[in-house]
N, C-alpha and C positions, 0 to 999 in steps of 0.2 A: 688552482692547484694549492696556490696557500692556504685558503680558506680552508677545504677540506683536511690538507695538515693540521692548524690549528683546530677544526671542529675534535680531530683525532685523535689532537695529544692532549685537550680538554678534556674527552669522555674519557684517555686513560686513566689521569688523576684523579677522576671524579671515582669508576670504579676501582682505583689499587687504595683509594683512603677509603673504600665504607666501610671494609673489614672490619679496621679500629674504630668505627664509628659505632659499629653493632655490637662490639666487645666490651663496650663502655655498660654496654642497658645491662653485664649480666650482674652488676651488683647487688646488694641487699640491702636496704634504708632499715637500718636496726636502732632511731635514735628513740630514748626515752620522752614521752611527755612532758617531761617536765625541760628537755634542750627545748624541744617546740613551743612550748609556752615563752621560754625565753627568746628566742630567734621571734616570736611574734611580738613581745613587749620590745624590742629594739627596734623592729620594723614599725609599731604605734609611736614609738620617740623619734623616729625620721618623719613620720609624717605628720607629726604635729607641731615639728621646728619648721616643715615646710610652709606650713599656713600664715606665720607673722611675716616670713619673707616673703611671703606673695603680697603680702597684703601691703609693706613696703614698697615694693616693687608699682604694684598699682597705684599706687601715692605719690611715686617719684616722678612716672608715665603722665598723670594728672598735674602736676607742679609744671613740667615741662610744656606739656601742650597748653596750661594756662598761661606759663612768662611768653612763650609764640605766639599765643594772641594778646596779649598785654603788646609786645610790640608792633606787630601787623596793626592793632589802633593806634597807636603813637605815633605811626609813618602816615597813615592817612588821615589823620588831623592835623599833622605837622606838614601834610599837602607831598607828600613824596612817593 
């Protein structure tokens, strides 16, 4: 019996919110060319600062798993 309560007052919420959810689509996208060209040159500038920090990131990943085996040989030639 809980279950079916809850399955119940799920699908209320789920149908009393899509009203606003389908009142959203009735806008108009009126922006000029020239904002798009901008919104796309800022989205090229995030994704070209993301590349050195990756490439960081994989560097650091490499430094680490070489000091780990730098020591795993150091313990088993030091016999441990």
């Amino acid at each position: 019996m809980k279950t079916l309560r809850t399955i119940l007052g799920t699908l209320t919420m789920t149908v009393a919110a899509a009203p606003s959810a389908f009142a959203s689509t009735t806008k108009v996208y009126s922006s000029s060319t020239l904002v798009l060209a901008f919104v796309g040159f800022l989205a090229m500038i995030v994704v070209i600062q993301l590349i050195p920090a990756i490439m960081t990131l994989i560097g650091a990943l490499k430094g680490l798993a070489k000091k780990n085996e730098d020591v795993r040989v150091a313990n088993v030639e030091a016999g441990k």
